[in-house]
BAMARSE-28670 format. One line per field, with one value per atom (N, C-alpha, C, O): residue number from 1; z, y, x. Coordinates in Angstrom, 3 decimals. Example, Ala and Ser with C-alpha at 12.3 -4.5 7.8 and 13.67 -1.06 7.14 Angstrom:
REM BAMARSE-28670
seq 1,1,1,1,2,2,2,2
zz 7.800,7.800,7.800,8.465,7.080,7.140,7.870,8.039
yy -5.690,-4.500,-3.300,-3.319,-2.250,-1.060,0.030,1.138
xx 13.190,12.300,13.200,14.236,12.850,13.670,12.900,13.409
END
This chain:
REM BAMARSE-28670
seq 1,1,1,1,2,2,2,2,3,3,3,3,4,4,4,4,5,5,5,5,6,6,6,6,7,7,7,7,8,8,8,8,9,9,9,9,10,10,10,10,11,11,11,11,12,12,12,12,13,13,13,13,14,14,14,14,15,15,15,15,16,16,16,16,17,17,17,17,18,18,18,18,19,19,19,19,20,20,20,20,21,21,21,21,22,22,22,22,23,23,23,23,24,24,24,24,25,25,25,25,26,26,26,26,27,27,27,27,28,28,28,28,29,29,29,29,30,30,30,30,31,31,31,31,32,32,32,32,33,33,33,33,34,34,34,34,35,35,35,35,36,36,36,36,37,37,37,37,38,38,38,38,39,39,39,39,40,40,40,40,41,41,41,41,42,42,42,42,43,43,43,43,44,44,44,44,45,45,45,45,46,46,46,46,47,47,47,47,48,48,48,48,49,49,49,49,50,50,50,50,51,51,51,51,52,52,52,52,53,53,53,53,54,54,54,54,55,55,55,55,56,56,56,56,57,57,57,57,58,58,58,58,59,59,59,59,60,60,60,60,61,61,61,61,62,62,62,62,63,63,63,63,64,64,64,64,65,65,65,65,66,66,66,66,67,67,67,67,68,68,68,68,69,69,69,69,70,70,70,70,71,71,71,71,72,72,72,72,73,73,73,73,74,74,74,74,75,75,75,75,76,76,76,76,77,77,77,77,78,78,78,78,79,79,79,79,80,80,80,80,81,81,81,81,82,82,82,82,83,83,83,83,84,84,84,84,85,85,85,85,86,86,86,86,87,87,87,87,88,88,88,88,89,89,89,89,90,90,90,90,91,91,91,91,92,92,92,92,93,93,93,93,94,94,94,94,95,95,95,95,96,96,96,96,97,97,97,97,98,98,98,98,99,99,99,99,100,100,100,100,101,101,101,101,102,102,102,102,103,103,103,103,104,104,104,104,105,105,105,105,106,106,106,106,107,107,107,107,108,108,108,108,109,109,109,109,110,110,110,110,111,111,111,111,112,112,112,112,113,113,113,113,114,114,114,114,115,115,115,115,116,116,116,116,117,117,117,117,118,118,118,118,119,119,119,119,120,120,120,120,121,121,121,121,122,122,122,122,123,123,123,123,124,124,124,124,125,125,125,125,126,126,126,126,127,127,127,127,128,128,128,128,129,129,129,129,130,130,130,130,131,131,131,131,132,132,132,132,133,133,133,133,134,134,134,134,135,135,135,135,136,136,136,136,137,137,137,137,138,138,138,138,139,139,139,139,140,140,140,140,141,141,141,141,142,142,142,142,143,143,143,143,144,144,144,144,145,145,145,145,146,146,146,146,147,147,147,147,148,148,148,148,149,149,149,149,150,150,150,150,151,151,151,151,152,152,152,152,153,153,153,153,154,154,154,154,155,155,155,155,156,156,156,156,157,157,157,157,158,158,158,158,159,159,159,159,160,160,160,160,161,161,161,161,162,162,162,162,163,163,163,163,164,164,164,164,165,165,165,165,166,166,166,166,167,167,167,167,168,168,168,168,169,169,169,169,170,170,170,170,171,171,171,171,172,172,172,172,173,173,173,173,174,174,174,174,175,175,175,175,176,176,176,176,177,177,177,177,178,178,178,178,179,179,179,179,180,180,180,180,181,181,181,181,182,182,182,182,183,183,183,183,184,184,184,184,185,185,185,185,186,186,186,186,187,187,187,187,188,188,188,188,189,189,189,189,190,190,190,190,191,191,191,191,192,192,192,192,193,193,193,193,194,194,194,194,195,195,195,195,196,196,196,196,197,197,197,197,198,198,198,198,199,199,199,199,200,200,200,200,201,201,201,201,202,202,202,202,203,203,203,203,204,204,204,204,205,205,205,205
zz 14.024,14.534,16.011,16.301,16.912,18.032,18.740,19.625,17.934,18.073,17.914,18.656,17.203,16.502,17.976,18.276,18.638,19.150,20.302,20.761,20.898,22.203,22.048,22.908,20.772,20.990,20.551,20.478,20.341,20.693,22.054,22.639,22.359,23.889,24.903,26.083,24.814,25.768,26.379,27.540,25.171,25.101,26.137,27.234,25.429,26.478,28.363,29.386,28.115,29.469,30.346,31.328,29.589,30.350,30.462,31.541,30.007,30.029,30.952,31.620,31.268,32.480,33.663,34.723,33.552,35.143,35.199,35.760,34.969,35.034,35.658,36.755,34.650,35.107,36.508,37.351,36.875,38.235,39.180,40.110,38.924,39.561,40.262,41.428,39.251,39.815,40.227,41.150,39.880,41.333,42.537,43.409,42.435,43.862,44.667,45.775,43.703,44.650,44.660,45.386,44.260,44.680,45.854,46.462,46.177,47.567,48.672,49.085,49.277,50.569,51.743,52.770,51.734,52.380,52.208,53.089,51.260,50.696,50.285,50.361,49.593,49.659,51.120,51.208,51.941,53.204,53.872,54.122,54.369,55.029,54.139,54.628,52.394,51.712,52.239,52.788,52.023,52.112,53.581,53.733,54.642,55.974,56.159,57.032,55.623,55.653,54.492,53.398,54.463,53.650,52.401,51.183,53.508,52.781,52.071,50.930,52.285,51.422,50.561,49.858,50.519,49.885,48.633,47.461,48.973,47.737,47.117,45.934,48.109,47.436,47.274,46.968,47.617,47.140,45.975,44.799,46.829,45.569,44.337,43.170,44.590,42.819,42.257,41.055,42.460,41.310,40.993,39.841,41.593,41.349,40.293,39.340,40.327,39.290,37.900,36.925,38.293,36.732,36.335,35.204,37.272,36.368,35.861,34.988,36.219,35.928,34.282,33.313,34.451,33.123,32.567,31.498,32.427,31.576,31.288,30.385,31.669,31.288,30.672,29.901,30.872,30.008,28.422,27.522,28.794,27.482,26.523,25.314,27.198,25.762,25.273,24.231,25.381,24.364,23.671,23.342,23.522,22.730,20.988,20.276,20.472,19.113,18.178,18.522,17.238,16.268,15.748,15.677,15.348,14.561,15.828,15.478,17.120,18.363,18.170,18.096,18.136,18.432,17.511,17.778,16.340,15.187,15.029,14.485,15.743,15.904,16.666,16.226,18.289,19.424,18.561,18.057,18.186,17.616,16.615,16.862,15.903,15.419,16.233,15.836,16.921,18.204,19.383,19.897,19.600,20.406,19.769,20.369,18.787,18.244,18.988,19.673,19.072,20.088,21.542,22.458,21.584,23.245,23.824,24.890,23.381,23.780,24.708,25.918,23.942,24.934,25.646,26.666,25.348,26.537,27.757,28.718,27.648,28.763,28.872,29.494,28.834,29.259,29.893,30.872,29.737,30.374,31.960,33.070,31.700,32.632,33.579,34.356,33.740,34.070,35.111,36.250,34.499,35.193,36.229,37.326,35.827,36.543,37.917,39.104,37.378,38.399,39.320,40.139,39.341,39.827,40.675,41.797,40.184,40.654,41.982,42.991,41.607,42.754,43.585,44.097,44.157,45.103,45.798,46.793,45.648,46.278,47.364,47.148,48.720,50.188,50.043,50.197,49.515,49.534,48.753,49.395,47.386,46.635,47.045,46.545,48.316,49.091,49.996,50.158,50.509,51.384,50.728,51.592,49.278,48.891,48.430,48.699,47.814,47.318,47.959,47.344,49.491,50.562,51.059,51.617,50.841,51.824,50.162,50.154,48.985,47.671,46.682,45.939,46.933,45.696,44.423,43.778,43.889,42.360,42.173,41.400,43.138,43.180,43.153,42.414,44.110,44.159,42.808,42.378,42.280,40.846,39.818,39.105,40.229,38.904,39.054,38.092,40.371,40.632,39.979,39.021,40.548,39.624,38.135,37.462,37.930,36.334,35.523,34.495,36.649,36.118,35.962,35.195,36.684,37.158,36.331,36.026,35.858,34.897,33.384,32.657,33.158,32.067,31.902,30.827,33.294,33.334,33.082,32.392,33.851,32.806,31.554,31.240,30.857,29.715,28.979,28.229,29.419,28.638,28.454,27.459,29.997,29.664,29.416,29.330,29.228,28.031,26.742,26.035,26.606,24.492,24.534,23.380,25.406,24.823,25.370,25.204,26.107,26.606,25.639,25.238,24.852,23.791,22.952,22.981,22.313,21.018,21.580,20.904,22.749,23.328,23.416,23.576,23.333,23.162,24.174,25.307,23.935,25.510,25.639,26.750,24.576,24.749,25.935,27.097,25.040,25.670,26.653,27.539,26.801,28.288,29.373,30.537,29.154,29.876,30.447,31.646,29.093,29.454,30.518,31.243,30.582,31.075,32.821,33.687,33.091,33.842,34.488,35.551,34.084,34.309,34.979,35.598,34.744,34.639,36.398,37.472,36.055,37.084,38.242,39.268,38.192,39.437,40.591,41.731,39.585,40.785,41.129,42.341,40.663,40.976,42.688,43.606,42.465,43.468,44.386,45.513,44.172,45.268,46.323,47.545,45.628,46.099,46.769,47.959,46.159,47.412,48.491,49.672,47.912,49.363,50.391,51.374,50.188,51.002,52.014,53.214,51.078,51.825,52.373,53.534,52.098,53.267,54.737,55.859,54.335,55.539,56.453,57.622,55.988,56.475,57.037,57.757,56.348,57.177,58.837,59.265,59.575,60.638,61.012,62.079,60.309,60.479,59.832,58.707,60.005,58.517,57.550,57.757,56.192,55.027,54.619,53.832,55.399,55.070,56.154,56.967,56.369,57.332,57.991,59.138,57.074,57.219,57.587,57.967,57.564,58.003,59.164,59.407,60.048,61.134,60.446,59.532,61.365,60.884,60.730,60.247,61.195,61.250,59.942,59.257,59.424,58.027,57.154,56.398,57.196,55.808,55.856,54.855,57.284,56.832,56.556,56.386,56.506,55.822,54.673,54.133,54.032,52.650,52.270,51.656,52.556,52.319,51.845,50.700,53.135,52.685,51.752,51.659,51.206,50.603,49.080,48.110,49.093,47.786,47.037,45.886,48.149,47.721,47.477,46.763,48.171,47.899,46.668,45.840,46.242,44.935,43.870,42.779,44.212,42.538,42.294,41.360,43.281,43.225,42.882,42.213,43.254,42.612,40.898,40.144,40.789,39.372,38.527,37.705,38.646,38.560,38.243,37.178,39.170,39.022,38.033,37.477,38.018,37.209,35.745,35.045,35.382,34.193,33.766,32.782,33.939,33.855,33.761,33.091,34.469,34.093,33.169,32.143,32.885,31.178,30.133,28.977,30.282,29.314,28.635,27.655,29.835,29.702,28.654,27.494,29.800,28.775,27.482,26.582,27.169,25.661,24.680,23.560,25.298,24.860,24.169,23.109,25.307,25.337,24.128,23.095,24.417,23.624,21.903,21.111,21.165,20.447,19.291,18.081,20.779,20.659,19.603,18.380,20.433,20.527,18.551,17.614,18.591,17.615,16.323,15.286,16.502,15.792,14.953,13.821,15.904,15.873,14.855,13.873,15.197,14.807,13.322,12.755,12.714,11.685,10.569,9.619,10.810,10.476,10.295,9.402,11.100,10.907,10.048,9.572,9.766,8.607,7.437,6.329,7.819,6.321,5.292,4.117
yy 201.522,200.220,200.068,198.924,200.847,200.999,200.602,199.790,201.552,201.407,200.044,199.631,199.618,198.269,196.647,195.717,197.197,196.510,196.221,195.131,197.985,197.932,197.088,196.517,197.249,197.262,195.280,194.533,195.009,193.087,192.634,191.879,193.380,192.887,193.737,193.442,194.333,194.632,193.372,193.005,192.867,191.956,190.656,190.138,190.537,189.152,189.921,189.349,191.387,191.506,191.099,190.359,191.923,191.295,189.778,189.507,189.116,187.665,187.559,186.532,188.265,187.640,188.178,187.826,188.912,189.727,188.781,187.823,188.417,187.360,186.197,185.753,185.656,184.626,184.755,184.007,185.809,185.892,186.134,185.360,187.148,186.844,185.443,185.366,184.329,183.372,182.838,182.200,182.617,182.026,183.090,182.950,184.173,184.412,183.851,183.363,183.985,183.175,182.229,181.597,181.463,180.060,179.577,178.537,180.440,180.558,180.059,180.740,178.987,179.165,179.593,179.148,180.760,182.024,183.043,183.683,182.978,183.951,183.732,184.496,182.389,181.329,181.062,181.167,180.826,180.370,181.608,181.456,182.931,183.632,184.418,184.956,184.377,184.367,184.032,184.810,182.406,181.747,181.752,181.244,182.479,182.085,183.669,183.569,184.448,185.295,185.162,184.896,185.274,185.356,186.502,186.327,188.222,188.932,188.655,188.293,188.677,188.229,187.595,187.812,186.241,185.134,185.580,185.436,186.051,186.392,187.814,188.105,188.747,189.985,190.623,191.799,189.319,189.910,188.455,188.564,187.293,186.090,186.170,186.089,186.301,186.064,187.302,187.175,188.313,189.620,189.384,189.698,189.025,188.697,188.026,188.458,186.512,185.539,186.198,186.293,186.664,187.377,188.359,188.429,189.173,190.226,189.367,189.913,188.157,187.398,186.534,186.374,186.220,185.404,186.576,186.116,188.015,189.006,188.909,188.082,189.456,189.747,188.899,189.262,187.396,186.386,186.158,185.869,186.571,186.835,187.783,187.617,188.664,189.473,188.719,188.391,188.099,187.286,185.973,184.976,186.116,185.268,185.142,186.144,183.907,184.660,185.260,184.767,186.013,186.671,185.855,186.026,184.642,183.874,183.059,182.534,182.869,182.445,183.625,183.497,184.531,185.487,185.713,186.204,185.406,185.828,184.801,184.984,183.440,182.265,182.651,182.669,183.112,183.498,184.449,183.919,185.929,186.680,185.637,185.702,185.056,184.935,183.657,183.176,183.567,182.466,183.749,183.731,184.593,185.620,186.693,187.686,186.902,187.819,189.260,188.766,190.365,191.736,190.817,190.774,190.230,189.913,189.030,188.499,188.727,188.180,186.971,186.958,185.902,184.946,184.891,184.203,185.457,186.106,186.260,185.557,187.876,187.787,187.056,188.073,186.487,185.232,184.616,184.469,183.780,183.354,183.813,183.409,184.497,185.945,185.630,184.714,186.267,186.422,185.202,185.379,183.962,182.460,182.364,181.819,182.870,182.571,183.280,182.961,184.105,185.330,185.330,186.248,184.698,184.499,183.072,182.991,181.921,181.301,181.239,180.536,182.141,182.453,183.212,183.932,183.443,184.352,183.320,183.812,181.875,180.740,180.440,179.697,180.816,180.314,179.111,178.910,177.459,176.514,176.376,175.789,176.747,176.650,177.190,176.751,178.502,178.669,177.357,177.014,176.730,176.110,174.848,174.048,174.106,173.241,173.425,172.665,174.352,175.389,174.702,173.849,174.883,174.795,173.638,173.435,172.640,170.827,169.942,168.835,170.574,169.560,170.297,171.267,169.541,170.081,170.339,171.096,169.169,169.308,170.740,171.665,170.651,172.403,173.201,174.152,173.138,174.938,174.848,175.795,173.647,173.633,174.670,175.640,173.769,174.191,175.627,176.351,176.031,177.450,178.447,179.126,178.555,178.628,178.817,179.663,178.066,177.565,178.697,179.349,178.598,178.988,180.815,181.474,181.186,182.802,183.319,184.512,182.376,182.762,183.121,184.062,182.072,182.255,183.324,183.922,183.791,184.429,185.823,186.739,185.775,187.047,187.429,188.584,186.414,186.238,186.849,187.824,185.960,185.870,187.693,188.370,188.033,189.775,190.665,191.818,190.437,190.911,191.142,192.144,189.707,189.858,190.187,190.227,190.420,190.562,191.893,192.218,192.743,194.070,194.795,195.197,195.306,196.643,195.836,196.281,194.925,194.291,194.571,195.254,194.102,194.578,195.871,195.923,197.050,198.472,199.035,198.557,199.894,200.480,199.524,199.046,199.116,198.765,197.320,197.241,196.176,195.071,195.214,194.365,196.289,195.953,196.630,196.255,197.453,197.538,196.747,196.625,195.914,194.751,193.707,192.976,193.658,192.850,193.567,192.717,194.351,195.128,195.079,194.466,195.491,195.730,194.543,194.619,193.006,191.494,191.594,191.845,191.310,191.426,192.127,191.484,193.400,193.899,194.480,194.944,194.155,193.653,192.796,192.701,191.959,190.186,189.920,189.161,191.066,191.459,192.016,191.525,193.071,193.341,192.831,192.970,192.263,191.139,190.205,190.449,189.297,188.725,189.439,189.097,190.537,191.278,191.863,192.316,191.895,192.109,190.745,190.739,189.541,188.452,188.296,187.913,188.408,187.926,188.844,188.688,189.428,190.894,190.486,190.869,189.821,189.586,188.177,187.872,187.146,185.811,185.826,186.312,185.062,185.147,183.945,184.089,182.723,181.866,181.813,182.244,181.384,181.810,180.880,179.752,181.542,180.897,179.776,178.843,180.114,179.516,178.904,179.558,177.316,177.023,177.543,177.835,177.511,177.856,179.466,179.843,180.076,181.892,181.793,181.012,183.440,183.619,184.923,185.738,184.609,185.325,186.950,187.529,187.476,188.814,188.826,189.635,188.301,188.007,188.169,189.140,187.137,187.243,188.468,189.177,189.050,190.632,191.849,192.984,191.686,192.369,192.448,193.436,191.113,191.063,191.648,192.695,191.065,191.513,192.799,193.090,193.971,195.196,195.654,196.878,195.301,195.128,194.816,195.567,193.541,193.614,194.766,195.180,195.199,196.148,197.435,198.290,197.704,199.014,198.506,199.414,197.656,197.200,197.294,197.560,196.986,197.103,198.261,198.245,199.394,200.541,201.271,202.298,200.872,201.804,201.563,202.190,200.670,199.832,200.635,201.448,200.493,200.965,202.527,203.109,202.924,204.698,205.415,206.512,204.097,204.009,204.022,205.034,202.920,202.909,203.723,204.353,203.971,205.293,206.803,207.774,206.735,208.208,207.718,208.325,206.804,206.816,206.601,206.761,206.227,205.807,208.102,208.705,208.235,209.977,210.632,211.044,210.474,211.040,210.508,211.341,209.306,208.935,209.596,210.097,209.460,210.028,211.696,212.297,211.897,213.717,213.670,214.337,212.926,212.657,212.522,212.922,211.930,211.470,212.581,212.757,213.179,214.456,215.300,215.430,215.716,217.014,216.776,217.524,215.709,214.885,214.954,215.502,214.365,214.756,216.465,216.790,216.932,218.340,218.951,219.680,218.620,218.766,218.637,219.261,217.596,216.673,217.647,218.110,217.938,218.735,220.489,221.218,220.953,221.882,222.451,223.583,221.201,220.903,220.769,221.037,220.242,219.962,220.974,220.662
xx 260.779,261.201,260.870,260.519,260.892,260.986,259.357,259.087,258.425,256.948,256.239,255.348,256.583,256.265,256.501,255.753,258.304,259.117,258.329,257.988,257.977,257.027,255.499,254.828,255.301,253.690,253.604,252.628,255.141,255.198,255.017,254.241,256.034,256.596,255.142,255.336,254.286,253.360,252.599,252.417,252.234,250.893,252.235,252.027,253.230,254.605,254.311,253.935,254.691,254.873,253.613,253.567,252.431,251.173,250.998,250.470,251.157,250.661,252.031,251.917,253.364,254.052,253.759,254.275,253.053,252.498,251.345,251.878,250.050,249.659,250.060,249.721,250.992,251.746,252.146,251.651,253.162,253.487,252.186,251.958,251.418,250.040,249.425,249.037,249.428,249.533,250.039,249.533,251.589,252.295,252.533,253.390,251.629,251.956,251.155,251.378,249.600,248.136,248.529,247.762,249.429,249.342,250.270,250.019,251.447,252.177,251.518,250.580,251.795,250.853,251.206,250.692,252.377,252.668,251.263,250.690,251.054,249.492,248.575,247.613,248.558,247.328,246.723,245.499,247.234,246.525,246.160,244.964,246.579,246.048,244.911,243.918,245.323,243.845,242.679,241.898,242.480,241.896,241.022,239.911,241.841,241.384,240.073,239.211,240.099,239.267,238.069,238.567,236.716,235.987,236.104,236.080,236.293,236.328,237.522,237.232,238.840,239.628,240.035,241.022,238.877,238.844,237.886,238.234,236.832,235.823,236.475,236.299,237.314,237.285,238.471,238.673,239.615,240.733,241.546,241.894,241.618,241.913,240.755,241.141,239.589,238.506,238.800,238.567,239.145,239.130,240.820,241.115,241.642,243.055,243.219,243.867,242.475,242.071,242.003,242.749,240.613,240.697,241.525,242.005,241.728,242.854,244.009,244.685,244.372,245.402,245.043,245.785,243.975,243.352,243.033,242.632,242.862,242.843,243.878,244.001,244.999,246.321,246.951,247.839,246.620,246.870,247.010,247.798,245.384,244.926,245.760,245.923,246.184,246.772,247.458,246.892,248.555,249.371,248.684,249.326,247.428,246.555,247.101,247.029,247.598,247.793,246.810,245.736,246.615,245.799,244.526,243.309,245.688,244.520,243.787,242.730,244.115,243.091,241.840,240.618,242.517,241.683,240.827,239.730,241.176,239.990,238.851,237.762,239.428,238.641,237.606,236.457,238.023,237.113,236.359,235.369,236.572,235.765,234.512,233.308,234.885,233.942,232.691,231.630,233.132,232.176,231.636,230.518,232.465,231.573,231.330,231.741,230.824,230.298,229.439,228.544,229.397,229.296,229.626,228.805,230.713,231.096,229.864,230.176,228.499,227.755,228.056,227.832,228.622,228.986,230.013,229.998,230.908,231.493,231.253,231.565,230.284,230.462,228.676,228.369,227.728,227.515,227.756,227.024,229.049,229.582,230.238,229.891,230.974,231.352,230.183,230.451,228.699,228.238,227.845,227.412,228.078,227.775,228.936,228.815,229.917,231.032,230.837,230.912,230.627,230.208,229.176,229.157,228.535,226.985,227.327,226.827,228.170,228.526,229.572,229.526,230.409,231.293,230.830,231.687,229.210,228.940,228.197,227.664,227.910,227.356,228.012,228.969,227.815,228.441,228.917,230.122,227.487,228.409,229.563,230.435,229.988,231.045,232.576,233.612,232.475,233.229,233.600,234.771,232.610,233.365,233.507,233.865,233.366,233.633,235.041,235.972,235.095,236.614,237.408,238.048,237.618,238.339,238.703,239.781,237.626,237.561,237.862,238.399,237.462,237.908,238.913,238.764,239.898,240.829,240.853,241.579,239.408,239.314,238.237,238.483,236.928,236.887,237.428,237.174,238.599,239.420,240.380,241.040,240.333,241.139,240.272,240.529,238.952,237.853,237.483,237.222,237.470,237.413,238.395,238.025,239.799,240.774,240.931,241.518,240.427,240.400,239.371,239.550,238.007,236.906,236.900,236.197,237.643,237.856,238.905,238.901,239.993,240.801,240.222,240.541,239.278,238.612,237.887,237.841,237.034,236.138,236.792,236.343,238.039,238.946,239.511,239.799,239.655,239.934,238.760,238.721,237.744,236.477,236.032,235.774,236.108,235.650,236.539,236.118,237.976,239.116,238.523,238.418,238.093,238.212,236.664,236.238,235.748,234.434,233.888,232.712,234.889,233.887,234.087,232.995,235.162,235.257,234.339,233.191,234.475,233.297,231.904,231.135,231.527,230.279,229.705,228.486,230.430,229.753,229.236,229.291,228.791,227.526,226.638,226.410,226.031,224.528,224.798,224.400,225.702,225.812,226.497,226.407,227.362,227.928,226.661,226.802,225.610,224.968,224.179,223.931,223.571,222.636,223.538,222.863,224.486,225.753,225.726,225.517,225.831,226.329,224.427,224.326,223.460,222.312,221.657,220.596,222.645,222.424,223.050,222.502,224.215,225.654,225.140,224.921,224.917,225.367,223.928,223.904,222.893,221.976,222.187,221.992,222.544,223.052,223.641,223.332,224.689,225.714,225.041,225.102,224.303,223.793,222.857,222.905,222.071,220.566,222.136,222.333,223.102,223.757,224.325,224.388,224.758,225.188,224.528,225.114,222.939,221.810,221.681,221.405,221.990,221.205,222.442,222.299,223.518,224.603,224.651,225.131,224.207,224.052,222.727,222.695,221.799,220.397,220.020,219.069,221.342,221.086,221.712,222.760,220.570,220.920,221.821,222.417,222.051,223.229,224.063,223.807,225.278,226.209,225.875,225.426,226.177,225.656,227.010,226.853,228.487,229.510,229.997,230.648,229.716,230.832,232.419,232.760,232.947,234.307,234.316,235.425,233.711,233.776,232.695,231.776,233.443,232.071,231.091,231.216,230.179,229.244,229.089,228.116,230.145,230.664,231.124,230.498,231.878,233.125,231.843,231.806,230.581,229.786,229.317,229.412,228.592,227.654,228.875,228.430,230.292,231.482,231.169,230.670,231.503,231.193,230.386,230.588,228.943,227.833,227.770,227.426,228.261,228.218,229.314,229.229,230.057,231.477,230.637,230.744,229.782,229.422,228.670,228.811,227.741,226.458,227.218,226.693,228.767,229.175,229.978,229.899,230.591,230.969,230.366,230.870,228.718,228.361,227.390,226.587,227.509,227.105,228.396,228.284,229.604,230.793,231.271,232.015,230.662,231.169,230.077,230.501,228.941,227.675,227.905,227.696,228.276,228.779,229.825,229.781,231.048,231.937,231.456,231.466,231.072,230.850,229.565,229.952,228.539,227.556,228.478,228.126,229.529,230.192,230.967,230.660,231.980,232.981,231.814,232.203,230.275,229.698,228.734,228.296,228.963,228.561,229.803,229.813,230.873,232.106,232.237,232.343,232.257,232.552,231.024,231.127,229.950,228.785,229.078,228.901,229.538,229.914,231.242,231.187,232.199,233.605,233.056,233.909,231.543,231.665,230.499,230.357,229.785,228.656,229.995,229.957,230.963,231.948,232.204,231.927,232.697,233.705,232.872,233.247,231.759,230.589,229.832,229.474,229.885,229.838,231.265,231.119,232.145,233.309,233.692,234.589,232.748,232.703,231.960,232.591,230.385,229.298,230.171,229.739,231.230,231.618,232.282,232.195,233.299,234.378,233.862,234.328,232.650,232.329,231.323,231.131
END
């Protein structure tokens, strides 16, 4: 009874940490001094976002979910999508539209939540292969911007100085070389995890 009880209430608690997630970004005790830094703005509110629209997601009901599964089939559009979102939120002007239009920083918002959601329900379905192609997409992506933010000689963002973007800049390029490193070593271990398991199998039998 007990097992069953926890494994309800996980998926409630996550979608309320989420929840609170966002009303904390939305405080403008912590919304505004967010907002007033670049690095903070791209690299601490957008990864917040999504971990918040991940966590959301768990309390998705079953049959949502069996719907989505069968529209993202190996996570493909998913993360697709993911990937637009992503590629999108590294655009200087969209930072500073974010900031001067409200229905942007809505759509932004909006768009990053999803984008967590979206790579919730579609990275385990995706496998090695697609999350590589995913990841192989992404994080040169990241880096080529975090080169050019480091290499423009005017700022690319009104609203930030030009010190704040070549931060980032280097902030991105060490980001998607750590992510990069990350997942290349759990993708070794499960390799090795499945070698062992395998072996294991052939022995028994």
């Amino acid at each position: 009874m007990g097992e069953p009880l926890v494994a309800h209430r996980t998926p409630r608690l996550q979608a309320m940490a989420g929840a609170a997630t966002i009303a904390l970004l939305a405080l403008p005790a912590v919304r505004g001094p967010m907002e007033a830094g670049m690095a903070t703005h791209m690299l601490a509110q957008f990864p917040l976002l999504v971990a918040a629209g991940a966590l959301l997601a768990a309390a998705l009901p079953s049959r949502l979910r069996s719907l989505i599964a069968r529209w993202n089939a190996l996570g493909i559009a998913g993360l697709v999508a993911t990937a637009g979102v992503l590629g999108l939120s590294m655009i200087p002007r969209l930072l500073d539209l974010a900031l001067a239009d409200q229905r942007i920083d809505a759509t932004k918002w909006l768009a990053l939540l999803l984008c967590g959601a979206a790579l919730r329900l579609s990275w385990r379905p995706a496998g090695l292969v697609v999350q590589g192609f995913f990841l192989g997409n992404v994080l040169p992506m990241t880096a080529v911007a975090g080169v050019l933010y480091q290499e423009a000689s005017a700022r690319l963002c009104n609203s930030y100085r030009l010190d704040e973007q070549e931060l980032v800049g280097r902030a991105l390029v060490g980001l998607a070389g750590a992510v990069a490193a990350a997942w290349l070593a759990r993708a070794a271990w499960r390799s090795m995890r499945d070698e062992r398991a395998s072996l294991r199998e052939r022995a028994g039998a």
